[in-house]
Backbone bond lengths (Angstrom), bond angles and torsions (degrees), N, CA, C in turn:
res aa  C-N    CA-C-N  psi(-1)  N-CA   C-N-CA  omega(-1)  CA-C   N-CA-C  phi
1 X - - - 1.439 - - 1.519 107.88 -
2 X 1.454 120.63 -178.72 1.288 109.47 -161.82 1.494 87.27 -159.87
3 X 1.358 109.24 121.88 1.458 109.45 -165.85 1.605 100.95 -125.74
4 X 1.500 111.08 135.76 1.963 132.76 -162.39 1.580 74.75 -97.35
5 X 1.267 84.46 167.22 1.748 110.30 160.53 1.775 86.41 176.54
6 X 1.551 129.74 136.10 1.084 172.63 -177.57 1.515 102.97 -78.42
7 X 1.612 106.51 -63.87 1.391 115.34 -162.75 1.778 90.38 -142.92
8 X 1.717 99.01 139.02 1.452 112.42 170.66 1.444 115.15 -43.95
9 X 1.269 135.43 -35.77 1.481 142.05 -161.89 1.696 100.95 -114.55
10 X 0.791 135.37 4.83 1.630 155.02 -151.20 1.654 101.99 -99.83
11 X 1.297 102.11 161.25 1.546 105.08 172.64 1.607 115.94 -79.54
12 X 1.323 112.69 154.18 1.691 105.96 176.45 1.814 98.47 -104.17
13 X 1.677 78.68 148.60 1.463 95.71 151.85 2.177 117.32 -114.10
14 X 1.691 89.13 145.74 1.411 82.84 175.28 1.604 111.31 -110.80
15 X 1.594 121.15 159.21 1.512 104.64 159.42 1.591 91.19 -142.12
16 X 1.927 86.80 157.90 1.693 65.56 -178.34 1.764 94.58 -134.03
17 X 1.267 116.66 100.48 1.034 140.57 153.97 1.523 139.21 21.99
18 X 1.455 112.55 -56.44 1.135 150.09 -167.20 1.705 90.00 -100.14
19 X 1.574 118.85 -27.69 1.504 101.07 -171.81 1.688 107.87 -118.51
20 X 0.840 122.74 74.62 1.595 125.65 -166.14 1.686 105.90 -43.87
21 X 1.246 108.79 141.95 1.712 121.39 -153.44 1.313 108.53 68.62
22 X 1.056 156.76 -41.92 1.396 170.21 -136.90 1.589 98.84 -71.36
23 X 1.242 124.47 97.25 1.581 114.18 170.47 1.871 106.31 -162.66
24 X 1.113 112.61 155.19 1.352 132.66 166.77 1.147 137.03 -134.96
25 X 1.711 141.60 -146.64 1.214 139.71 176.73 1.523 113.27 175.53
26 X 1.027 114.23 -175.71 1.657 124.41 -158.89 1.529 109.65 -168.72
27 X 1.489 121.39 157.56 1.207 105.28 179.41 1.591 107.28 -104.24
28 X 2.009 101.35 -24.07 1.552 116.94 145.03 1.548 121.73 -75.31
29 X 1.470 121.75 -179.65 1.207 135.79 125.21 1.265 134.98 -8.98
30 X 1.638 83.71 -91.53 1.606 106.49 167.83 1.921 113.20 -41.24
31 X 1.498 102.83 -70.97 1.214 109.77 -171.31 1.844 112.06 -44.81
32 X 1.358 98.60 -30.52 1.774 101.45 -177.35 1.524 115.44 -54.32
33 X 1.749 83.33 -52.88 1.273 109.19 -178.76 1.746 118.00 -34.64
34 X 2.080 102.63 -66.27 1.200 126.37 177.30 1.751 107.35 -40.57
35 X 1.108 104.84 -55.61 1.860 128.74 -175.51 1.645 92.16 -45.45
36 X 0.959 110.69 -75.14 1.514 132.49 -155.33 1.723 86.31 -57.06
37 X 1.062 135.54 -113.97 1.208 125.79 153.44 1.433 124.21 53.14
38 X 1.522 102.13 -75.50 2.077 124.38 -167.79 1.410 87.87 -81.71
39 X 1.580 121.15 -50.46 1.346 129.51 166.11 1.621 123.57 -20.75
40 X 1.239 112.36 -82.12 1.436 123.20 153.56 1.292 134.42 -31.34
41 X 1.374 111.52 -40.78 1.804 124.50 -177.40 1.529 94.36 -90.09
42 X 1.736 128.22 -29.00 1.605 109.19 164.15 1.505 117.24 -71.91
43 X 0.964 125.02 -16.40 1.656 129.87 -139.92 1.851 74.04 -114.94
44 X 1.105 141.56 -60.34 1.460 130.06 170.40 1.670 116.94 -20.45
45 X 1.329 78.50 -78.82 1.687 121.79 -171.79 1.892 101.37 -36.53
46 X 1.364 103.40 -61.10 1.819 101.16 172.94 1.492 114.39 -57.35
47 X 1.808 107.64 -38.13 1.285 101.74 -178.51 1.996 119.05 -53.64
48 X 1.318 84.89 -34.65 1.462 94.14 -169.98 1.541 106.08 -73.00
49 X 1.473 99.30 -45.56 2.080 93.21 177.04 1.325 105.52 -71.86
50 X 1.408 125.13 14.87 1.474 99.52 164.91 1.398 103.60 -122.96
51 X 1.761 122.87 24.95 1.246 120.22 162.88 1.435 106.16 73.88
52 X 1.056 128.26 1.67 1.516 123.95 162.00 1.399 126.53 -84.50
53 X 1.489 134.01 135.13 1.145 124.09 179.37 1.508 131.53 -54.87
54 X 1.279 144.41 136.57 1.240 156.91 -165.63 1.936 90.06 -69.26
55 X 1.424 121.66 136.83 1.586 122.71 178.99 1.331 92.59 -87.66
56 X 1.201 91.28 126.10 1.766 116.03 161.22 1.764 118.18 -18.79
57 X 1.384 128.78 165.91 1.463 100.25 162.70 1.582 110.07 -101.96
58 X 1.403 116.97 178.57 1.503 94.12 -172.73 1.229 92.06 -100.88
59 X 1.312 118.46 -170.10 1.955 130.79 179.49 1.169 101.88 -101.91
60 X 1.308 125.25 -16.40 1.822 106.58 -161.90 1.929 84.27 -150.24
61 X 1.410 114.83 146.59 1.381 129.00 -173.67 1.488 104.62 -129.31
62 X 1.523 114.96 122.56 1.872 87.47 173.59 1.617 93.89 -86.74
63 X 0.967 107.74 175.40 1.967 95.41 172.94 1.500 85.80 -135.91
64 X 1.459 133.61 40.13 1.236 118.51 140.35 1.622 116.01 30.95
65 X 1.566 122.21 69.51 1.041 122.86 179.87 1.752 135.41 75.22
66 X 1.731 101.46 -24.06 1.350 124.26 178.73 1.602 88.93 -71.29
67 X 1.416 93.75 -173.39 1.788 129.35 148.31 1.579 115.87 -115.50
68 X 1.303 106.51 132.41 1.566 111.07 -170.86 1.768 104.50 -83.22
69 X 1.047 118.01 152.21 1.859 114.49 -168.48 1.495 71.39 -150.74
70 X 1.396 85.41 172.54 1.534 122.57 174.19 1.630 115.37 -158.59
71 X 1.177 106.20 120.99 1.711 116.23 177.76 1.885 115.37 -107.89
72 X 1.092 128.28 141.55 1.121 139.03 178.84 1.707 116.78 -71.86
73 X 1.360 108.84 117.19 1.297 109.18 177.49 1.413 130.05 -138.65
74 X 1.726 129.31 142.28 0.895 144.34 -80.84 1.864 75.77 -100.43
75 X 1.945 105.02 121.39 0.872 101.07 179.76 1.276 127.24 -51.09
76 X 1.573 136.78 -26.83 1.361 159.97 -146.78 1.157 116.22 -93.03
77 X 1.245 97.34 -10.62 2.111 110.16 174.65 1.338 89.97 -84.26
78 X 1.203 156.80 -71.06 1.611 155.78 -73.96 1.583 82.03 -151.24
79 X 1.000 141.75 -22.88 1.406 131.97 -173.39 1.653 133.60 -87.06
80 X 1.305 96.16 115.98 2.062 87.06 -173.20 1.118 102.11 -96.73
81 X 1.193 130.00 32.61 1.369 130.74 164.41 1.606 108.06 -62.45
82 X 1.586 102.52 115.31 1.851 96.95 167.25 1.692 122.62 -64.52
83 X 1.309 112.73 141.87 1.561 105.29 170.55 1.486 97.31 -134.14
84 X 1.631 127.68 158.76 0.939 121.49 -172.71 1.482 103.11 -119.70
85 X 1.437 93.35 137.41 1.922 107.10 -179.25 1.520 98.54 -97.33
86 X 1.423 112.10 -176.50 1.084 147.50 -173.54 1.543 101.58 -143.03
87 X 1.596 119.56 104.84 1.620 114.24 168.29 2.049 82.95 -133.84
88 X 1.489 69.33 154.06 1.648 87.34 -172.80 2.207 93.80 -104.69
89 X 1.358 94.46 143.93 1.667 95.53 -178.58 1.713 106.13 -149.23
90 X 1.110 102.58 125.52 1.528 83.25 175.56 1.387 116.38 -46.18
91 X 1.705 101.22 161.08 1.230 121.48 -171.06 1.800 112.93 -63.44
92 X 1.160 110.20 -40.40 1.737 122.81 178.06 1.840 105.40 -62.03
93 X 1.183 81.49 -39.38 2.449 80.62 168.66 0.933 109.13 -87.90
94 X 1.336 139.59 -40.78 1.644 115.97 151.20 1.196 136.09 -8.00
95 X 1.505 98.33 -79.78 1.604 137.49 -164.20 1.917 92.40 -50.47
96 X 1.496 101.48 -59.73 1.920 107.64 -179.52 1.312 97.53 -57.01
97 X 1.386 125.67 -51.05 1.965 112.66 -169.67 1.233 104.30 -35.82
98 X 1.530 102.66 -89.98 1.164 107.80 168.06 1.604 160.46 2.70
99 X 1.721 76.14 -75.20 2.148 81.42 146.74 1.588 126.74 -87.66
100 X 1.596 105.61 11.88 1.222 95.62 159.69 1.924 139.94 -132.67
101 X 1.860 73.51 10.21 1.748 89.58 159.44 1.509 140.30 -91.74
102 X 1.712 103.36 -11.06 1.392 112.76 168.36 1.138 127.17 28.74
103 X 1.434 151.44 -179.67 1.569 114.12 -142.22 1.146 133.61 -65.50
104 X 1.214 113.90 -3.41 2.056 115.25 166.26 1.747 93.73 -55.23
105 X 1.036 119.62 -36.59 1.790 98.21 -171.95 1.186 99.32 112.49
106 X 1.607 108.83 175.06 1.886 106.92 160.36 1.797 112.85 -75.21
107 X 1.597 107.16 -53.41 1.253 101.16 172.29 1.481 115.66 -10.69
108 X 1.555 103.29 -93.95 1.679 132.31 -166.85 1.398 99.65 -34.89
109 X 1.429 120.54 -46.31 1.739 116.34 -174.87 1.508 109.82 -81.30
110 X 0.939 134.81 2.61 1.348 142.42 177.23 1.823 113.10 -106.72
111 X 1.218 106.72 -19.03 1.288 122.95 -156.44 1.810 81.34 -99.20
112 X 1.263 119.96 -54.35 1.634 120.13 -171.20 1.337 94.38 -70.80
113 X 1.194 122.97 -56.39 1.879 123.60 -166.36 1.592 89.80 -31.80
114 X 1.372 101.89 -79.63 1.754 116.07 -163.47 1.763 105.33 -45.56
115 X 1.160 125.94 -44.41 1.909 106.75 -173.71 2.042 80.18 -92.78
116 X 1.014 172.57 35.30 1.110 157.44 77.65 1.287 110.61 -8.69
117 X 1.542 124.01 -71.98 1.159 166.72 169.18 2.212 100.44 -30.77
118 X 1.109 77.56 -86.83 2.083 81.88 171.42 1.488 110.53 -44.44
119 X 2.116 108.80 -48.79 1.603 100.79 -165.54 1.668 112.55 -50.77
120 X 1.520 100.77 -40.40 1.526 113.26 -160.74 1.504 99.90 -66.96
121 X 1.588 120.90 -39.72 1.449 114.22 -169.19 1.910 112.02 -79.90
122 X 1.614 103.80 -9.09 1.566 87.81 165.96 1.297 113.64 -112.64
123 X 1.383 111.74 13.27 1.553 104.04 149.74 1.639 123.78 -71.51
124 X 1.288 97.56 -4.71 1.632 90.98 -171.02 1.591 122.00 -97.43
């Protein structure tokens, strides 16, 4: 990310580069920082409910006058690592999964329902 500030004591602005629209602010540092941050993990998060891949990061940033920062984010967004739950459903929603995930499995049809599920709710 690449964070403006105007004036040393001044509010920041962030943009973050790699995520086109992607930007925030602070009236601190820190707070930019924090902003920028929640910023990123929303701006992921839609990418992902809309089934599109997350953009690479780049290697080199100009920061055009900014300072370039970097904040840590939540490994658990970014990961396709499978883990397996335990949800309890009645037996009669089962029975329909089932006959209606065909070889994707139940997983796979549960797995599309739900980012189906997100795309439709941030269209709204």
């Amino acid at each position: 990310m690449v964070v403006h500030r105007d004036r040393p004591d001044g509010p920041c602005g962030v943009t973050v580069p790699d995520l086109p629209g992607c930007f925030s602010a602070g009236d601190t540092l820190a707070e930019a920082l924090a902003n920028a941050r929640e910023a990123i993990a929303l701006y992921v998060e839609d990418v992902l409910a809309s089934a599109e891949p997350v953009p690479e990061p780049s290697s080199e940033v100009d920061p055009d006058g900014g300072i370039v920062a970097a904040v840590p984010l939540d490994d658990g967004l970014l990961s396709e690592k499978a883990i397996r739950v335990s949800v309890t459903l009645p037996s009669r929603l089962l029975t329909l999964i089932d006959r209606a995930a065909g070889p994707r499995g139940r997983s796979g049809l549960l797995a599309e329902a739900v980012v189906a599920h997100l795309g439709r709710r941030k269209a709204k």
